[in-house]
Each structure stands twice: as structure tokens, then as C-alpha cells.
C-alpha positions, 0 to 999 in steps of 0.5 A, a space after each residue: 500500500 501506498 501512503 497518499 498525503 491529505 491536503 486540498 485540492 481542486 475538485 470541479 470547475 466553474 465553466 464546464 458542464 453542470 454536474 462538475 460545477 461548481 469549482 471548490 476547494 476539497 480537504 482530503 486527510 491522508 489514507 493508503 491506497 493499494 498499488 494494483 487495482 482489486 480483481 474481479 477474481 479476487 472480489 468474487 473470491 470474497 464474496 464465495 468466502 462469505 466476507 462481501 456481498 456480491 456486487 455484479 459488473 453492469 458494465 459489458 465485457 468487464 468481468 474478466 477474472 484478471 480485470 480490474 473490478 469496477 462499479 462497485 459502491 464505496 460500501 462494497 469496496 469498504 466491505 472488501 478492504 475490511 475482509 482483507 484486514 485493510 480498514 
């Protein structure tokens, strides 16, 4: 895991379209982020063990084992890193 430094930043802007609007100023404290993406393989892997809930790809032809899984909520994804001991 790598350590990222809290801080502010940037998020939004004032001029794009409206759902990115508006610009503000954003404090994130500091947290540790795997350096490789959880796999689907390895998300399917928790669920069978019984430690998450199943979360299904919505989106086609992502769902390969070695893939990277995606379009999980932020609580599937809690979930999965306290099932690894990573919270």
C-alpha cells in the first residue's frame, strides 16, 4: 500500500458542464491506497468466502477474472478492504 498525503485540492470547475460545477476547494486527510487495482477474481473470491456481498459488473465485457473490478459502491469496496484486514 501506498501512503497518499491529505491536503486540498481542486475538485470541479466553474465553466464546464453542470454536474462538475461548481469549482471548490476539497480537504482530503491522508489514507493508503493499494498499488494494483482489486480483481474481479479476487472480489468474487470474497464474496464465495462469505466476507462481501456480491456486487455484479453492469458494465459489458468487464468481468474478466484478471480485470480490474469496477462499479462497485464505496460500501462494497469498504466491505472488501475490511475482509482483507485493510480498514
Amino acid at each position: 500500500m501506498s501512503c497518499i498525503p491529505g491536503g486540498v485540492f481542486l475538485r470541479g470547475t466553474n465553466r464546464g458542464l453542470r454536474n462538475t460545477r461548481p469549482q471548490a476547494e476539497i480537504w482530503v486527510d491522508t489514507f493508503f491506497m493499494d498499488q494494483t487495482e482489486v480483481t474481479v477474481e479476487a472480489f468474487d473470491a470474497c464474496v464465495r468466502q462469505g466476507k462481501c456481498q456480491d456486487a455484479r459488473t453492469v458494465y459489458e465485457d468487464f468481468s474478466r477474472p484478471r480485470q480490474p473490478k469496477v462499479g462497485v459502491s464505496w460500501y462494497d469496496a469498504e466491505s472488501f478492504c475490511r475482509a482483507q484486514d485493510k480498514h
